[in-house]
C-alpha positions in Angstrom: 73.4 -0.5 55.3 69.6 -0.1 54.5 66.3 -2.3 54.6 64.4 -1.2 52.0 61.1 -2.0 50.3 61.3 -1.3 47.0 64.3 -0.2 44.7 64.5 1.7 41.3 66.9 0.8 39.1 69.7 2.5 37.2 72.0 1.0 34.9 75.3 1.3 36.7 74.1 2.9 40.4 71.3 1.2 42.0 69.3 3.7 44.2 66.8 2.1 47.2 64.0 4.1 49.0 61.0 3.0 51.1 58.2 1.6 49.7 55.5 3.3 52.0 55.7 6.8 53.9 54.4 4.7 56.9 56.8 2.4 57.0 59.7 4.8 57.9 62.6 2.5 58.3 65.6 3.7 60.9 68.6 2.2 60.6 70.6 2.3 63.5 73.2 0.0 64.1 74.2 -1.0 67.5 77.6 -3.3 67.7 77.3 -5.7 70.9 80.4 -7.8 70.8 79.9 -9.6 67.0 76.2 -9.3 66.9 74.6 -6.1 64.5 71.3 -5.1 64.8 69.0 -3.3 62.4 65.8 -2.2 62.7 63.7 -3.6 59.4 60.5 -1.6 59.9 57.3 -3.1 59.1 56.5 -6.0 57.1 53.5 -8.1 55.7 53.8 -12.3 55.5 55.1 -12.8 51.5 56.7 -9.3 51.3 59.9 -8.7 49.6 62.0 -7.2 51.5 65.7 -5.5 49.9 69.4 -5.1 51.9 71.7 -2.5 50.0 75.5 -3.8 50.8 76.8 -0.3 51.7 76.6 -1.5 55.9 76.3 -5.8 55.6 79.1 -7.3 53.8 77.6 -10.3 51.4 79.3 -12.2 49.1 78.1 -15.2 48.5 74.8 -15.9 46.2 72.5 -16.8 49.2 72.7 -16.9 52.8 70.5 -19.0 55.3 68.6 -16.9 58.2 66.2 -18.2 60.5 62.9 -16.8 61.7 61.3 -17.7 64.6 62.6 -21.1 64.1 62.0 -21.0 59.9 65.0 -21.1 57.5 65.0 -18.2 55.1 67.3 -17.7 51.9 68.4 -14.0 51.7 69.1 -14.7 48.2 71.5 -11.9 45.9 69.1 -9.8 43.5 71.9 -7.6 41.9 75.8 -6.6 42.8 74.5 -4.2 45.5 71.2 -5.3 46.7 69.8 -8.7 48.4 66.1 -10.0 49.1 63.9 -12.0 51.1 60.4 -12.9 52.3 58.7 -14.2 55.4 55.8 -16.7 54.6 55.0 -18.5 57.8 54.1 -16.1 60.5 51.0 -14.4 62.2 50.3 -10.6 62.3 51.5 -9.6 65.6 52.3 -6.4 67.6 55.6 -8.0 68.4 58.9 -7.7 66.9 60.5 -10.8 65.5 64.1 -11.1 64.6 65.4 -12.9 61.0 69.3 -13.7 62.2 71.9 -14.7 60.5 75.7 -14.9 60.3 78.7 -13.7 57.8 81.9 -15.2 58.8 81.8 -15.2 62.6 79.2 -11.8 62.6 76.1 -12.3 63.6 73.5 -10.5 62.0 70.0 -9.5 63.3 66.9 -7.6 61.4 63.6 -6.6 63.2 60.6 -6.8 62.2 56.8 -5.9 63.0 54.4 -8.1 61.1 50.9 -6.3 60.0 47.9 -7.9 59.7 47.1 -8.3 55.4 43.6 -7.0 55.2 41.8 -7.5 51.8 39.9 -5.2 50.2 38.0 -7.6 47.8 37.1 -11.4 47.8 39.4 -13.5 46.7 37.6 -14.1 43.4 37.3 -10.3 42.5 41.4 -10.2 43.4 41.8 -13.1 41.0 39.4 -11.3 38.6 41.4 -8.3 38.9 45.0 -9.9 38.4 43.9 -11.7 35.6 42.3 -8.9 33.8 45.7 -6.7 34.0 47.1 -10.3 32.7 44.6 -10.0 29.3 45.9 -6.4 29.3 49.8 -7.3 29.3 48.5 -9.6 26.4 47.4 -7.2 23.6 50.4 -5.3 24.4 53.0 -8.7 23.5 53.7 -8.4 19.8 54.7 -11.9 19.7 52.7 -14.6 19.3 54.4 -17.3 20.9 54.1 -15.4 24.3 50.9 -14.5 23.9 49.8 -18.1 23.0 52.0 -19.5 26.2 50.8 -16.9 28.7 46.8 -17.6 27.9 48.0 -21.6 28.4 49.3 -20.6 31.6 46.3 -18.7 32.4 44.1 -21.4 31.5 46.2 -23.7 34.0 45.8 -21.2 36.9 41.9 -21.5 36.2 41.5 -25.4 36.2 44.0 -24.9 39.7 41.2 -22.6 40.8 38.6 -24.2 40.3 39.9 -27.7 42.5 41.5 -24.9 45.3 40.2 -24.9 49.1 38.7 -21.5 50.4 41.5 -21.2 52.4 44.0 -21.7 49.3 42.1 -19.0 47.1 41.9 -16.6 50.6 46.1 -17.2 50.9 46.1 -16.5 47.0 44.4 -13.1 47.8 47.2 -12.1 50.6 50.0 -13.0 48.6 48.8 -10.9 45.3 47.4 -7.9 47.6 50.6 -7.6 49.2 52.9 -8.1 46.2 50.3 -5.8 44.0 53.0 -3.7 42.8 55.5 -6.9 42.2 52.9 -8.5 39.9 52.1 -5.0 38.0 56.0 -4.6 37.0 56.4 -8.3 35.8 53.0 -8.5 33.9 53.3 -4.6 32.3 55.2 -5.2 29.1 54.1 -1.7 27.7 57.6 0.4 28.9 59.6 -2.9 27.8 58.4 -3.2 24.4 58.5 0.4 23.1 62.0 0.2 24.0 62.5 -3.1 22.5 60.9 -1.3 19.7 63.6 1.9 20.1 67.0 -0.5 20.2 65.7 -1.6 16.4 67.1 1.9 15.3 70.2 0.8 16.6 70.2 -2.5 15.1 70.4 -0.4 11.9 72.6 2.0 12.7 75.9 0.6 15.4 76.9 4.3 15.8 73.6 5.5 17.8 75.4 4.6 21.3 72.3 6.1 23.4 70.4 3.3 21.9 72.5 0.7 22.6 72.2 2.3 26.3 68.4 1.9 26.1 68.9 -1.8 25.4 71.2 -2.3 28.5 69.0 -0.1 30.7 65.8 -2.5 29.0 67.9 -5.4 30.2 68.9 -4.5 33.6 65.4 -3.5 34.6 64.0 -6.7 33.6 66.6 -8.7 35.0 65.9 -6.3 38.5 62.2 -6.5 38.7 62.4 -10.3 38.3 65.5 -10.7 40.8 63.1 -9.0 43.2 60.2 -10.8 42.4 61.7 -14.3 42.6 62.1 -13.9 46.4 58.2 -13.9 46.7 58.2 -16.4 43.9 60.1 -18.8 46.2 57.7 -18.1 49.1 54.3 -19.2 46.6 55.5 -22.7 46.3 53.1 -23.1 49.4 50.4 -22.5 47.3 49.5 -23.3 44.5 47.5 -20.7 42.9 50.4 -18.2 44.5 52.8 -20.4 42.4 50.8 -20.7 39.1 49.7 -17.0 39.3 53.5 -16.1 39.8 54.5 -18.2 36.9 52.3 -15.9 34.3 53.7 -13.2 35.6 57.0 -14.6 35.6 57.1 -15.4 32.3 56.0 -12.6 30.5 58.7 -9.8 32.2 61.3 -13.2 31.3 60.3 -12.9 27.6 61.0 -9.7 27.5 64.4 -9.8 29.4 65.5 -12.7 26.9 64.7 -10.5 24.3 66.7 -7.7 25.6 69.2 -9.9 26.1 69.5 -11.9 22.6 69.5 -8.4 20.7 72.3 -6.9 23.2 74.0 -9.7 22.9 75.2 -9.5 18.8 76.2 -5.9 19.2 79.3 -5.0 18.3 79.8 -2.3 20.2 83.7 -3.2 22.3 86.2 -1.1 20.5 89.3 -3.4 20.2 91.4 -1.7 17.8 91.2 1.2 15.3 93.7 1.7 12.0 94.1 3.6 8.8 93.2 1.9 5.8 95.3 -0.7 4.4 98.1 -0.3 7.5 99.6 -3.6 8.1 100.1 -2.9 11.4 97.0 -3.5 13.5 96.1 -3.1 17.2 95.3 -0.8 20.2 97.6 1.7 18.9 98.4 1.1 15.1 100.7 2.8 12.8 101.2 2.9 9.0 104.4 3.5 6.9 104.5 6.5 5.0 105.2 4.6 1.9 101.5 5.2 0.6 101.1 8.9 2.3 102.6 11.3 0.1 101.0 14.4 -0.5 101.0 18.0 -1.9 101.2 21.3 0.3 97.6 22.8 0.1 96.1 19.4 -1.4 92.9 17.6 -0.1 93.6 13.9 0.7 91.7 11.4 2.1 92.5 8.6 4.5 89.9 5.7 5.4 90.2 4.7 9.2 88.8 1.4 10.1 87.0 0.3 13.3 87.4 -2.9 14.8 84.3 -3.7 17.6 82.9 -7.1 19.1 80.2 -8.0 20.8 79.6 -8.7 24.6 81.7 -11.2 26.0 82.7 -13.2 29.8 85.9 -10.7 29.1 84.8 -7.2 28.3 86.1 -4.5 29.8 83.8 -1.6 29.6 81.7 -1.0 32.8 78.4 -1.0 30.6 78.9 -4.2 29.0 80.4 -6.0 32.3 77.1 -5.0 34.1 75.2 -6.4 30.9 77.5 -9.4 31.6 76.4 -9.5 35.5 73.2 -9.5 34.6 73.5 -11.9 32.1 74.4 -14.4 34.9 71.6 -13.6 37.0 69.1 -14.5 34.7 70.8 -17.6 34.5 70.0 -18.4 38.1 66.9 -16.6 37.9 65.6 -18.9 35.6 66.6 -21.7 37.5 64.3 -20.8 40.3 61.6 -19.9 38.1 61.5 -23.3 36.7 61.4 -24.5 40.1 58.1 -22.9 40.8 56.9 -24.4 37.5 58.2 -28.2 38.7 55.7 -27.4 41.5 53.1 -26.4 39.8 53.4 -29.4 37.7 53.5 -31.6 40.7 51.0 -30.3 42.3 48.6 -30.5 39.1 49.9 -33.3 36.9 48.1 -32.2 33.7 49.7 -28.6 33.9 52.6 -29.7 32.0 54.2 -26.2 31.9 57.7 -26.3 29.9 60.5 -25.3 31.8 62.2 -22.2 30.7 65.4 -22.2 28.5 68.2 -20.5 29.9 69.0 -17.8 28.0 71.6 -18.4 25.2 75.4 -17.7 25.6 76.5 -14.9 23.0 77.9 -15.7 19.7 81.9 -14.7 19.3 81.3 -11.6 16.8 83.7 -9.3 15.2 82.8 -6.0 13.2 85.7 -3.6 10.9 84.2 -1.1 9.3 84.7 2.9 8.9 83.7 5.5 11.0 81.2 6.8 10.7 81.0 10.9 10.5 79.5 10.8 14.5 82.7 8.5 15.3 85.1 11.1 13.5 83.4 14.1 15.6 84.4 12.2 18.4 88.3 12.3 17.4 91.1 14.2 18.6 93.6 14.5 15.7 97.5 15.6 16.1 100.4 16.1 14.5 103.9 15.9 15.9 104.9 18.8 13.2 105.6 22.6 13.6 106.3 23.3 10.5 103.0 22.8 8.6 99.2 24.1 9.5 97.1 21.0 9.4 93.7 21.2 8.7 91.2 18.2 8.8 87.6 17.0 7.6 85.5 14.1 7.8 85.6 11.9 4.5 83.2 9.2 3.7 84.6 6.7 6.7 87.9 8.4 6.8 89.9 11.7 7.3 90.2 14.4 4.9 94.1 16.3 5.8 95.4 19.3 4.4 98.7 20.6 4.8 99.9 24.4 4.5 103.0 26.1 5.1 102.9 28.5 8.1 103.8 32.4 7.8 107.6 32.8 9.0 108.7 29.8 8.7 112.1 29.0 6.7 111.0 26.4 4.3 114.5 27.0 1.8 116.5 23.6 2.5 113.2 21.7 2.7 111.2 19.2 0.0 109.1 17.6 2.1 108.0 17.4 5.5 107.3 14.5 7.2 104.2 14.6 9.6 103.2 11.7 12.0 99.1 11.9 12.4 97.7 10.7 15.6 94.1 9.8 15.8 92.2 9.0 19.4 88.9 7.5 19.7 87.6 7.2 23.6 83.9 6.5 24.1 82.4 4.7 27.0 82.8 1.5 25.1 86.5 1.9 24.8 89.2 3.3 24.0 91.6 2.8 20.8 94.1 5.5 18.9 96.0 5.2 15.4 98.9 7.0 13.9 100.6 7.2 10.2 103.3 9.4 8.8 102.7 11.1 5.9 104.9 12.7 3.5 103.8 16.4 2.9 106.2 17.5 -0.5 106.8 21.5 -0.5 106.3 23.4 -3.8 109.7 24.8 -4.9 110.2 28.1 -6.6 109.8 26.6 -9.8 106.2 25.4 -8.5 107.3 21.4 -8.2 105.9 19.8 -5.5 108.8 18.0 -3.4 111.2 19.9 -5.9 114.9 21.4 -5.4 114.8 24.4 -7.1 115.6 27.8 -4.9 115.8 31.3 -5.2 120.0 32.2 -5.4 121.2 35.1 -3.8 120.5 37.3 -6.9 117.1 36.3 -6.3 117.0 33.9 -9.6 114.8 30.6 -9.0 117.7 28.2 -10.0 118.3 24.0 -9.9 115.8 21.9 -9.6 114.1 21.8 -12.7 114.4 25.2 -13.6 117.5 24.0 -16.4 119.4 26.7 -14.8 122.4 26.9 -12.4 123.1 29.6 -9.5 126.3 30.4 -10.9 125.0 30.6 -14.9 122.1 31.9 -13.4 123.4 35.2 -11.1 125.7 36.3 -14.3 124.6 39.2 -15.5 122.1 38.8 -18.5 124.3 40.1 -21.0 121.1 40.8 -23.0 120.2 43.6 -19.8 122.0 47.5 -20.8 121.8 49.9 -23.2 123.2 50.1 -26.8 123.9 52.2 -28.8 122.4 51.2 -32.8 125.6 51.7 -35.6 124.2 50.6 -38.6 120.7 51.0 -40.3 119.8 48.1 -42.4 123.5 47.8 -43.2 124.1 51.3 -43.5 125.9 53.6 -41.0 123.9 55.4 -39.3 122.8 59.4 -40.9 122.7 57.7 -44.0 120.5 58.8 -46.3 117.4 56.3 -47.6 115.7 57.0 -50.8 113.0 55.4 -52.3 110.0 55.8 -54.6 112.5 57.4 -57.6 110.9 59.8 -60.1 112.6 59.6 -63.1 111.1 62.3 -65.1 112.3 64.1 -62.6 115.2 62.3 -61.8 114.1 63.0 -58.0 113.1 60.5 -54.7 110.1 61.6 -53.6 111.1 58.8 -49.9 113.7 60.0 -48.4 114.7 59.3 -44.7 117.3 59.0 -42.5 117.8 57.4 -39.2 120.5 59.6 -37.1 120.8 57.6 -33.6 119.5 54.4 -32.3 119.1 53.9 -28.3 118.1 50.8 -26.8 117.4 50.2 -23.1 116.6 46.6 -21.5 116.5 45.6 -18.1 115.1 42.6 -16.4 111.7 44.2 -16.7 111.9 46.7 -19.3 112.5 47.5 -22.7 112.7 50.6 -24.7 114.3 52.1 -28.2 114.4 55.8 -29.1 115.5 57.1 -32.5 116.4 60.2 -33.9 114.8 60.3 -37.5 115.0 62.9 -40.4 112.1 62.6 -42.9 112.3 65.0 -45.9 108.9 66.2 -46.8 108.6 66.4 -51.1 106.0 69.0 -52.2 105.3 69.6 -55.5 103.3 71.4 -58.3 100.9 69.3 -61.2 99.3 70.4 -64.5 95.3 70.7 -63.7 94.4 68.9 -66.4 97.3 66.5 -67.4 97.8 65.9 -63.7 101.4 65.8 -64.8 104.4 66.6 -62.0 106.2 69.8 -62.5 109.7 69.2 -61.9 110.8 72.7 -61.3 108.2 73.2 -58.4 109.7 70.2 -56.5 110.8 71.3 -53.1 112.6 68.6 -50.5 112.1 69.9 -47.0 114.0 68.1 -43.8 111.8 67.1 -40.4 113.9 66.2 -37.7 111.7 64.2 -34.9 112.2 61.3 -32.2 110.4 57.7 -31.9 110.1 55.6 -29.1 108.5 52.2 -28.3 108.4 51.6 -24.6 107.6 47.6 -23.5 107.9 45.0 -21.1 110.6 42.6 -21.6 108.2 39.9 -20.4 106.2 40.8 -23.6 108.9 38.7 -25.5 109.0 35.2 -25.6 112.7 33.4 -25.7 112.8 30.4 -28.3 113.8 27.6 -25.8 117.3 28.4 -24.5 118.4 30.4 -27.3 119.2 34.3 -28.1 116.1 34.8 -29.9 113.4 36.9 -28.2 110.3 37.7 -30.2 107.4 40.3 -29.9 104.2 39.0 -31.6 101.6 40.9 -32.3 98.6 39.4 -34.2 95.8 42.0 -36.0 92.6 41.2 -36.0 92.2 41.5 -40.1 95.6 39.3 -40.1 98.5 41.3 -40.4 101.4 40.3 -38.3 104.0 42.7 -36.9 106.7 41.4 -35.4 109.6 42.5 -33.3 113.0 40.3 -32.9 116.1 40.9 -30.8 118.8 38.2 -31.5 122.0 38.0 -29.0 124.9 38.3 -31.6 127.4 37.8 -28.5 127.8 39.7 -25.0 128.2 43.5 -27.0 126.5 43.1 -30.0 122.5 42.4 -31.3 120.4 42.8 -34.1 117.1 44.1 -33.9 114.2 44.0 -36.3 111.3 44.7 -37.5 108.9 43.8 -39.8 104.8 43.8 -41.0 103.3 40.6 -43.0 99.9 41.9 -44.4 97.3 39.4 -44.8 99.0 38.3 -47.9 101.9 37.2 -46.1 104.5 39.6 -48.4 107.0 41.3 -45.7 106.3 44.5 -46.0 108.3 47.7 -43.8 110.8 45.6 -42.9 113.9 46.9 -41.0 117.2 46.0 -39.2 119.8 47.6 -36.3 122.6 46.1 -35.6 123.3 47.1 -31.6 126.6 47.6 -29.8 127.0 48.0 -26.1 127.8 51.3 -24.1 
């Protein structure tokens, strides 16, 4: 346990120091039967003087003490810190003793009592105060407390001017020792930049610091008048101590109610989080999968939905249950506050200060939205699934997922795989989580998302909706072989071919014969080589008639081979039948075309033929094909 002199305030630790280095405070405990004693230091007559609860066990509100035969309230400023003043008693070299009892412990604090020594008159003090009060004042942005603090200052005036000497001397004392009290209430400057900063997060609920600001606003004010209201409680002696107190008061109030009423319509609790349109909300919400069905290596976005209130008798989170504490100590705060004011109004009838209001309850309010993309980088996202690679992004108040199959996994009796997503949110205003299942459908090898299809064992994508079955499918193609050609457009094969008859001559000057046909296919190939005899005609013409001498004709025999060497993918089936067609298209519009029709599994034809741009059939020839 410490008796301190002045404490600076944290948000959720409060830290107490001494106010003066001369006033070096030793605690030392000494137990005699029930009785405690503590050595309190130094003190001046209307001093505030602080207890941390780490040694002296309060609970209630306030606690009587006594002093040299004076009651005392050792009233509660915060959860870990009480205050009090002495008023009436002498500077003295002696020690005096404030006692008091918890339970059936008694309780005793020392103290010294220095002389107050002024270093002004009491109306340069007054002057003084006052002019740091007109300073406060061109720092209040609002109008109303600007207008009721120059009342108030006008009331402390018409007091001074009816005082005693003696009143206006006690004034002096009780503002020089509580200098530093009346600087932090009537200072607005710190208060209102950061009443300024918590606008930013009036417009924008994900910026947490700035909701901290607000709080940390909040629980200074609340602190600095919690402290100040034990000397406030010691002016109603005098009056001008009382009326002086009251501007001060008011202002830092102001600015706490402030705090407050903006704090208090945040929605900042997190009481449950869910995916879009789930049905199914709360803490920890879940979602059918009957919406969430998507494609391997697709992009899909899910919203996720925030549920938040505001501040509440109930809320859970540390930040906002100290908020709440505080709350309730400006309640009684203001209650002794307006007590001052009742006796400043009794003591000058045409004061007629207004009491305070006590500050407003909160509204009940309730925020869903999205996240937000802070709120998402806050997430942890899972997946109960091995199977798939999950990769995530942040999308417009949702999740982006993508799902991809992972190397060496056996994927071959699976459509789809269902994946159960998992989303976490913990923050220092809660904690909430949300889960769905979602459908992820598998490509087949027929590229169908969520289709049946497989590769069989002769490695033939069948099923599905390939139109194929494994067992049609792993016969052999009877297409794939070779053969061997035995006819030449309807001629065996050798057969001679003559065309282009001269008949003054009685001679062919085309003549050609195809001696052997070979034709190759395979699953990626094709290929056909011939054996061909051409018979070159020379012959012998009159200069000047240009007329053929028939005598000079001579028909000489060329024996060469021919090949054309393609893929079989080159030819296109017509639908399911045993026509496959290569199409060749010529830039000036001639067509050549090459056709291979399935007569049954040992025999085919094969043909082909050149459309010029007229579109007469022109070269055309035919093979009909047996098996080897």
């Amino acid at each position: 346990m410490k008796i301190l002199k002045f404490a600076t305030f944290l948000l959720l630790i409060t830290v107490l120091s001494c106010s003066k280095s001369s006033d070096k405070i030793e605690i030392t405990p000494v137990k005699d039967g029930e009785t405690f004693v503590f050595n309190g230091g130094a003190t001046f007559k209307y001093e505030v003087n602080l207890i941390s609860t780490d040694t002296i066990p309060f609970q209630e509100e306030s606690i009587e003490a006594e002093l040299n035969g004076e009651k005392i309230q050792i009233n509660k400023v915060d959860d870990v810190t009480w205050g009090y003043a002495i008023a009436n008693v002498t500077a003295s070299s002696s020690v005096v003793d404030l006692t008091f009892k918890i339970g059936q412990d008694t309780y005793i604090i020392n103290h010294v009592i220095n002389e107050i020594v002024l270093d002004d008159t009491p109306e340069e003090i007054s002057n003084t105060y006052f002019d740091k009060v007109e300073v406060a004042k061109s720092e209040i942005t609002e109008a109303s407390t600007v207008a009721e603090v120059s009342k108030l200052s006008d009331i402390f005036d018409d007091i001074w001017s009816k005082a005693t000497e003696q009143e206006k001397k006690e004034f002096a004392e009780f503002y020089t020792v509580n200098k530093e009290m009346f600087a932090n209430l009537i200072n607005p400057s710190s208060a209102e930049n950061k009443s300024k900063e918590s606008v930013v997060y009036l417009q924008n609920k994900t910026s947490i610091s700035e909701s901290n600001k607000l709080a940390l606003l909040f629980a200074g004010s609340v602190f600095t008048l919690g402290t100040s209201i034990q000397a406030g409680v010691r002016s109603v002696a005098n009056p001008l101590a009382a009326a002086a107190f009251v501007v001060a008061a008011v202002i830092s109030f102001k600015v706490a109610v402030r705090a407050w009423n903006a704090y208090s319509t945040l929605q900042l609790e997190l009481i449950e989080a869910h995916f879009e349109n789930s049905q199914n909300k709360s803490k920890t919400a879940s979602k059918t999968n009957a919406d969430n069905i998507q494609n391997e290596g697709q992009n899909k976005s899910y919203g996720i939905h925030l549920t938040l209130s505001n501040i509440s008798e109930n809320s859970e989170i540390p930040i906002m249950a100290k908020v709440w504490s505080n709350y309730k100590s400006l309640q009684g705060i203001t209650e002794k506050i307006n007590s001052v004011i009742a006796f400043v109004n009794d003591y000058n009838p045409f004061s007629d200060i207004p009491s305070l209001d006590y500050p407003s309850a909160p509204p009940v309010l309730k925020d869903t939205r999205p996240i937000t993309e802070e709120e998402y980088n806050a997430l942890t996202i899972s997946n109960n699934s091995s199977k798939l690679k999950q990769t995530a992004s942040y999308s417009g108040g949702g999740i982006s997922l993508k799902f991809d199959k992972k190397k060496g996994e056996d994927y071959s009796d699976l459509q789809k795989v269902s994946v159960g997503v998992s989303v976490a949110l913990n923050s220092e205003f809660g904690n909430v989580n949300a889960s769905m299942s979602v459908d992820v459908l598998l490509k087949d090898c027929n590229d169908d998302f969520g289709g049946d299809a497989f590769m069989s064992e002769c490695d033939i994508c069948v099923e599905g909706k390939t139109g194929k079955t494994e067992e049609e499918a792993c016969k052999e193609n009877p297409l794939f072989g070779s053969w061997q050609a035995i006819s030449y457009n309807g001629k065996s094969m050798g057969t001679l071919t003559e065309e282009l008859y001269n008949e003054e001559c009685d001679v062919y000057l085309n003549t050609h014969a195809l001696n052997s046909s070979l034709m190759t296919i395979s699953e990626e190939d094709f290929s056909v080589t011939e054996n061909r005899t051409v018979y070159n005609v020379t012959y012998s013409s009159d200069g000047e008639t240009n007329e053929v001498d028939c005598e000079s004709i001579v028909k000489t025999p060329e024996t060469s081979n021919y090949s054309v060497n393609l893929k079989l993918k080159d030819f296109t089936q017509e639908g399911s039948s045993n026509v496959y067609k290569n199409v060749t298209t010529y830039s000036d519009g001639q067509v050549s075309t090459l056709e291979i029709v399935l007569l049954s599994d040992t025999s085919l034809r094969f043909t082909n033929y050149h459309k010029d741009t007229d579109g007469i059939t022109r070269n055309a020839y035919s093979l009909l094909y047996s098996k080897k």
